[in-house]
C-alpha atoms as a printed R data frame, in Angstrom:
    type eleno elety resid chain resno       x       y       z
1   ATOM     1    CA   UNK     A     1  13.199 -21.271   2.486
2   ATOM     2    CA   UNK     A     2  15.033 -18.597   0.155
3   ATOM     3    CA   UNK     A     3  17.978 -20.631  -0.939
4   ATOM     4    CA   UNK     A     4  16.369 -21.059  -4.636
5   ATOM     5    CA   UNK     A     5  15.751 -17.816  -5.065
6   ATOM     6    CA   UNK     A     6  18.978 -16.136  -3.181
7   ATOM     7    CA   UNK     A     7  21.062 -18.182  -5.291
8   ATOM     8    CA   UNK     A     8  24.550 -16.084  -5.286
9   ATOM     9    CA   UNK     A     9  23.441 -12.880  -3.839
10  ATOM    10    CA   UNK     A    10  23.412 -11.216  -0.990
11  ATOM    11    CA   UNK     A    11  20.730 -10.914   1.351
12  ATOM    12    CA   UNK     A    12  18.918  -7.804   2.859
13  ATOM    13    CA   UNK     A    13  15.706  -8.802   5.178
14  ATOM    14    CA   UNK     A    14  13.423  -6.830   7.078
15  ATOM    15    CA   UNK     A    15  10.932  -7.725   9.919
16  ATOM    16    CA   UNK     A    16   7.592  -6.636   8.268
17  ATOM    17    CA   UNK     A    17   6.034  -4.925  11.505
18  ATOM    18    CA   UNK     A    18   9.099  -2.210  10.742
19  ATOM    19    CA   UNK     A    19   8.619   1.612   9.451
20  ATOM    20    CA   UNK     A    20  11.905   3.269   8.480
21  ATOM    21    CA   UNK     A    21  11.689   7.157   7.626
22  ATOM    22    CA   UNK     A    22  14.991   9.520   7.265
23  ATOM    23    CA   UNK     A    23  16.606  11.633   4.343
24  ATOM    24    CA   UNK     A    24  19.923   9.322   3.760
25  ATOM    25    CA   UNK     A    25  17.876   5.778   4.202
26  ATOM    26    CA   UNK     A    26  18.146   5.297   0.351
27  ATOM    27    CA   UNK     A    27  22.098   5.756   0.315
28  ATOM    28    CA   UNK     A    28  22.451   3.885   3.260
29  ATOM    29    CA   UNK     A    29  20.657   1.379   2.012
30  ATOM    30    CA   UNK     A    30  22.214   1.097  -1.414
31  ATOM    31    CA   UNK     A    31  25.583   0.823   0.350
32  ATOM    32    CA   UNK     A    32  24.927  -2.001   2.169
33  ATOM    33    CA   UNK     A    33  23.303  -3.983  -0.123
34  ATOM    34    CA   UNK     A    34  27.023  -4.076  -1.665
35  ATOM    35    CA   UNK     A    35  28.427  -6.030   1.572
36  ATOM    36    CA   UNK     A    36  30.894  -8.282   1.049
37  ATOM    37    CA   UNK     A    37  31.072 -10.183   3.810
38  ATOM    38    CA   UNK     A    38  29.847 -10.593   7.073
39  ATOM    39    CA   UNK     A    39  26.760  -9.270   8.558
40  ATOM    40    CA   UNK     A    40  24.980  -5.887   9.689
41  ATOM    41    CA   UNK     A    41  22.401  -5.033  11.115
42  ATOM    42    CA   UNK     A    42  20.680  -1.479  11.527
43  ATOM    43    CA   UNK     A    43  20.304  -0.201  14.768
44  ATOM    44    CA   UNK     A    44  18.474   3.334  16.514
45  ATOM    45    CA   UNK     A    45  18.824   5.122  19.632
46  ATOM    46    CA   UNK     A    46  15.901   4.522  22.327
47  ATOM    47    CA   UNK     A    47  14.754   5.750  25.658
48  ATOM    48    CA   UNK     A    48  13.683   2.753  26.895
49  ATOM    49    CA   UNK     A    49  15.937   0.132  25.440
50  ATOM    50    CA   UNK     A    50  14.439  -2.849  28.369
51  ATOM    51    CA   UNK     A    51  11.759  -3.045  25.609
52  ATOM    52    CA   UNK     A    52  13.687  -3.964  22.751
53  ATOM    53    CA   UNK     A    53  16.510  -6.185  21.357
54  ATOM    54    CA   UNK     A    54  19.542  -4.103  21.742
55  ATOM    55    CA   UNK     A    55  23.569  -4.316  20.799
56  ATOM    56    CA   UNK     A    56  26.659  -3.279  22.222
57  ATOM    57    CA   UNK     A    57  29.193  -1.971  19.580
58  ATOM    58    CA   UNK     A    58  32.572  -0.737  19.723
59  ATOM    59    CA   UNK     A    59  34.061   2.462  17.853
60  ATOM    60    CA   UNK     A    60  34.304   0.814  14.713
61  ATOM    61    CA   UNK     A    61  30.181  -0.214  14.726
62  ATOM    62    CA   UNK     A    62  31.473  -3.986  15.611
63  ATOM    63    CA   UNK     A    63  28.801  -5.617  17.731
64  ATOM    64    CA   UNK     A    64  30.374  -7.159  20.341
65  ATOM    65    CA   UNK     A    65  26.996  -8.048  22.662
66  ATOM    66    CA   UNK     A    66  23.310  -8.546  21.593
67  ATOM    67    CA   UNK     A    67  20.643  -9.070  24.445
68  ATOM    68    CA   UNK     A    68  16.785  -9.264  23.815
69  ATOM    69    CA   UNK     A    69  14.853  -6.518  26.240
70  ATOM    70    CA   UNK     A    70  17.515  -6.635  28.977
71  ATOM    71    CA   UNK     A    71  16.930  -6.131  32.609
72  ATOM    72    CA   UNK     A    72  20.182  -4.689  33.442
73  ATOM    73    CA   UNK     A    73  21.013  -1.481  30.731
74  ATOM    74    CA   UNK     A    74  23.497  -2.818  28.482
75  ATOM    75    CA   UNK     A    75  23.021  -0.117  25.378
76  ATOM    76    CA   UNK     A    76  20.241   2.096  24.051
77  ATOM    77    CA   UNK     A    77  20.848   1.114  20.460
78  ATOM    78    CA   UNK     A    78  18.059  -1.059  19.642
79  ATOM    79    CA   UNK     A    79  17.882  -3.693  17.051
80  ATOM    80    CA   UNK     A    80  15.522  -2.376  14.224
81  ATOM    81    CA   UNK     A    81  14.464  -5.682  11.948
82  ATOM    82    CA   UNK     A    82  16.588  -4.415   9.163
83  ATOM    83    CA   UNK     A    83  19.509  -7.036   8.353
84  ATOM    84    CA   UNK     A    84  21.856  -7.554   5.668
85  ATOM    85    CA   UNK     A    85  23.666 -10.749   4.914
86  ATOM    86    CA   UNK     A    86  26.565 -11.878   2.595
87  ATOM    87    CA   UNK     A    87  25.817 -15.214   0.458
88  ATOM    88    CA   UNK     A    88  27.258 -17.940   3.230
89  ATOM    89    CA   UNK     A    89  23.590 -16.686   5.309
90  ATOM    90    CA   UNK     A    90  22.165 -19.820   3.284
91  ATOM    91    CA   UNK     A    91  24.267 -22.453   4.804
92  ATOM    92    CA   UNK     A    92  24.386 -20.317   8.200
93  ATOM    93    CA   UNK     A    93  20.663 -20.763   8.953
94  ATOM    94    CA   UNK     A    94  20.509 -24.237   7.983
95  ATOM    95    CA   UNK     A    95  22.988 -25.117  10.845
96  ATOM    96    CA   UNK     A    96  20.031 -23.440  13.355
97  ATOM    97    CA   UNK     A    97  18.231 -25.084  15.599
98  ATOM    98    CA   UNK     A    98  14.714 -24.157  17.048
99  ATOM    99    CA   UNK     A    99  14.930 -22.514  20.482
100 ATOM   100    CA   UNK     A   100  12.776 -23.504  23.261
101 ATOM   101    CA   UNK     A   101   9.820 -21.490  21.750
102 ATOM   102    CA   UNK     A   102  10.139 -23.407  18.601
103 ATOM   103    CA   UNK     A   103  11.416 -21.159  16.242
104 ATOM   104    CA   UNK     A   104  14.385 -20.480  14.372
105 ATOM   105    CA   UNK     A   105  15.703 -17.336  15.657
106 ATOM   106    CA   UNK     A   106  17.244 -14.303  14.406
107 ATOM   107    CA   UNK     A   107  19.572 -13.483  17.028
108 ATOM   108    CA   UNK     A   108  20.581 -17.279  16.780
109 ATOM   109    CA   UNK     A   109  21.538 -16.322  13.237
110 ATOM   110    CA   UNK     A   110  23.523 -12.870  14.323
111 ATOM   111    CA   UNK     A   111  25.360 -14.760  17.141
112 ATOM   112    CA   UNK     A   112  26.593 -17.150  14.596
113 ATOM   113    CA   UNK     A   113  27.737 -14.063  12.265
114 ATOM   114    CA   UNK     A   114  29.195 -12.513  15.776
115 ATOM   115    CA   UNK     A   115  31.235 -15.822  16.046
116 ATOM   116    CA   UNK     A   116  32.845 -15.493  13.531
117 ATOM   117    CA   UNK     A   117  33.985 -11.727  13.976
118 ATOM   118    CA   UNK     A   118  32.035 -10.655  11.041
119 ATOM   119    CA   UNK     A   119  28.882  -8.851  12.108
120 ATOM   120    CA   UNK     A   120  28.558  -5.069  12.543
121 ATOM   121    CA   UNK     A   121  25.755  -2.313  12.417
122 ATOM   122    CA   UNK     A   122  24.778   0.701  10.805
123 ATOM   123    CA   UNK     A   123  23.202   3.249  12.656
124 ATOM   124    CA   UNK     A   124  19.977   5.243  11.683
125 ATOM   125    CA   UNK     A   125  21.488   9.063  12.624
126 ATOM   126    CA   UNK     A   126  19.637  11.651  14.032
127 ATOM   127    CA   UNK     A   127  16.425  13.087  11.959
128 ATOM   128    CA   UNK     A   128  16.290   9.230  10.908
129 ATOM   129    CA   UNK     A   129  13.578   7.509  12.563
130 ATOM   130    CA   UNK     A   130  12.663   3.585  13.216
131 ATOM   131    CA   UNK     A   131   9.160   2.658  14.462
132 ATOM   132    CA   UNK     A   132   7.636  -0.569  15.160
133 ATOM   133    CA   UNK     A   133   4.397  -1.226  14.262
134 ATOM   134    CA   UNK     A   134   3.862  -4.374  16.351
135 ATOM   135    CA   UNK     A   135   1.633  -3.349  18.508
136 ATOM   136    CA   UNK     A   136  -2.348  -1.180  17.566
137 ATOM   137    CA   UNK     A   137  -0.838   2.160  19.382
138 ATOM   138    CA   UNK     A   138   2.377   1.382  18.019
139 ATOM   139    CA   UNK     A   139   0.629   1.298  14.495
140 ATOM   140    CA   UNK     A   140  -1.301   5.046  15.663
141 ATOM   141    CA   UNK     A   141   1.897   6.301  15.761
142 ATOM   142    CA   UNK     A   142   3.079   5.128  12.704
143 ATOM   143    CA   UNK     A   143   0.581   6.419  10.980
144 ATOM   144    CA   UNK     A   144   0.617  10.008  12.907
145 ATOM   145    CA   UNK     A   145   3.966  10.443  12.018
146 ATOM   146    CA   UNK     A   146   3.097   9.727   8.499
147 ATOM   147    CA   UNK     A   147   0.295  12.008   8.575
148 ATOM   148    CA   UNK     A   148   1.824  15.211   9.868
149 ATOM   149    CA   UNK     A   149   4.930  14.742   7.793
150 ATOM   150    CA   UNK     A   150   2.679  14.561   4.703
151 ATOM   151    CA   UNK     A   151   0.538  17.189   6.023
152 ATOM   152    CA   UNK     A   152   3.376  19.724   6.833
153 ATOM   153    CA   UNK     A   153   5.497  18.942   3.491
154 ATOM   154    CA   UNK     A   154   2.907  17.603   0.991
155 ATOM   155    CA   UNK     A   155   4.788  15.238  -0.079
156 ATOM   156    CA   UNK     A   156   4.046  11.332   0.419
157 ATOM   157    CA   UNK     A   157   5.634   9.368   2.435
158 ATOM   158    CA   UNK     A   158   7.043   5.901   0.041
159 ATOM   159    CA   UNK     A   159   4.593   6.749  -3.031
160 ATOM   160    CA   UNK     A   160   5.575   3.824  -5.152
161 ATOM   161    CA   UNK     A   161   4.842   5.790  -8.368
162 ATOM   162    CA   UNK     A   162   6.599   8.219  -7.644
163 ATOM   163    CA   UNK     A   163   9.652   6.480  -6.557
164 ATOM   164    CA   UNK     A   164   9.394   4.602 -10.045
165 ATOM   165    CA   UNK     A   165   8.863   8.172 -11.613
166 ATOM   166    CA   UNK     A   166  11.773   9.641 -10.235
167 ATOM   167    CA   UNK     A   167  14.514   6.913 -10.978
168 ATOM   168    CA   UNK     A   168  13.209   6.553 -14.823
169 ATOM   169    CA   UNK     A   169  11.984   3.087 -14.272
170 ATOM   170    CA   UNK     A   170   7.965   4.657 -15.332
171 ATOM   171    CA   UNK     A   171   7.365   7.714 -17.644
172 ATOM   172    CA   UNK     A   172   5.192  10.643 -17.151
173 ATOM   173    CA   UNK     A   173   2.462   8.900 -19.574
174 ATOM   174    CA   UNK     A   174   2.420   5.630 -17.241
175 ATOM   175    CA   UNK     A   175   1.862   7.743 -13.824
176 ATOM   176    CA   UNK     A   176  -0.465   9.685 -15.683
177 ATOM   177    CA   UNK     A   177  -2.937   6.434 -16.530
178 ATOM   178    CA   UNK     A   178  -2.505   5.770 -12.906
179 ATOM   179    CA   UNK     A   179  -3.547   8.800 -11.553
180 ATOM   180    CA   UNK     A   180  -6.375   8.694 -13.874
181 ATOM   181    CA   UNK     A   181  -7.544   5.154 -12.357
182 ATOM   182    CA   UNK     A   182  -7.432   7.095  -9.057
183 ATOM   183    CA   UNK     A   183  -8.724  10.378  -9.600
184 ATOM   184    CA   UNK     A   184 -11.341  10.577  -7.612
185 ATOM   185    CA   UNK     A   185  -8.882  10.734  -4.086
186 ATOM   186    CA   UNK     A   186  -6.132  11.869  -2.269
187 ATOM   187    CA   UNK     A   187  -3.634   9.482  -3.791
188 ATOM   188    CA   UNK     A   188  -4.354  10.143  -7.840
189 ATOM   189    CA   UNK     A   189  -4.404  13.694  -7.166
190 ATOM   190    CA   UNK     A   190  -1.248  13.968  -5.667
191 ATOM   191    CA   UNK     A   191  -0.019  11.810  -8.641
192 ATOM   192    CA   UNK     A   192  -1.596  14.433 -11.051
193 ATOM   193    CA   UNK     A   193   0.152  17.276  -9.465
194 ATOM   194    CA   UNK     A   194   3.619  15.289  -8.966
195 ATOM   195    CA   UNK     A   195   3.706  15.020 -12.898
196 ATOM   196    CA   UNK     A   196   1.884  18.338 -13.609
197 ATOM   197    CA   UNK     A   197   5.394  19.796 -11.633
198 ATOM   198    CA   UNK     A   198   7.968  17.961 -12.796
């Protein structure tokens, strides 16, 4: 579906039910969206891995097993929804065929990678956290975690402007018409006092 606009690039693709939160995420991701070849894919520690899409790795972070909610334990590392692909993805999902469900599959895509000898993970490290939002309590506790952190720091969680603010891509006069817009709640007024202290 993506070949037009993926032209030469990499790829980096992420289940949208996914909520990533952690202090290196940005430099982690940066780093592998310079892959050169090969696959990874991120992965995070779980207590109950039966529930999940999991991997095996070696030492070196080389997946050597992947197995969709397993019966028998075979690793707690489950598979997050966060991928990253070198260029030759394109012509690697267009050799896929539907499963009995119908659908192309992922794993399909990271068995083909695994084939090969070229797909590994990256880990999300402790104070990192992965949570997916599948699911209406799953989605609660998304947005409880969200809501203490921002209540015991506050600072926002992913505040777009402020993101844009803080790697010079908006100035302080653009945020500012922003926060005017939005004045009247939560949001604007933590815009107004993001630019009133920087």
């Amino acid at each position: 579906i993506g070949e037009k606009f993926i032209g030469k690039d990499n790829v980096a693709m992420i289940l949208g039910d996914n909520f990533f939160y952690g202090q290196n995420l940005t430099s982690k991701l940066l780093k592998n969206t310079k892959l050169k070849n090969g696959a990874k894919v991120v992965l995070h520690k779980v207590q109950k891995p039966e529930l999940f899409g999991v991997a095996k790795i070696t030492n070196q972070n080389k997946i050597i097993s992947i197995k969709e909610k397993p019966k028998k334990y075979l690793s707690d590392l489950a598979i997050t929804g966060l991928y990253f692909f070198d260029n030759k993805v394109v012509n690697y999902a267009k050799k896929l065929r539907p499963s009995k469900r119908g659908e192309v599959e992922i794993v399909d895509l990271l068995n083909y990678y695994k084939s090969k000898n070229q797909l590994k993970a990256d880990l999300i490290g402790r104070g990192g956290a992965w949570l997916d939002t599948g699911s209406h309590c799953s989605l609660l506790d998304a947005s409880n975690f969200i809501e203490t952190i921002q209540k015991r720091q506050g600072l926002m969680v992913c505040c777009p402007e402020e993101i844009a603010f803080c790697k010079g891509w908006i100035s302080k006069e653009d945020v500012a018409k922003l926060a005017h817009t939005l004045k009247k709640n939560e949001y604007g007024q933590y815009l107004t006092r993001m630019i009133d202290n920087a």
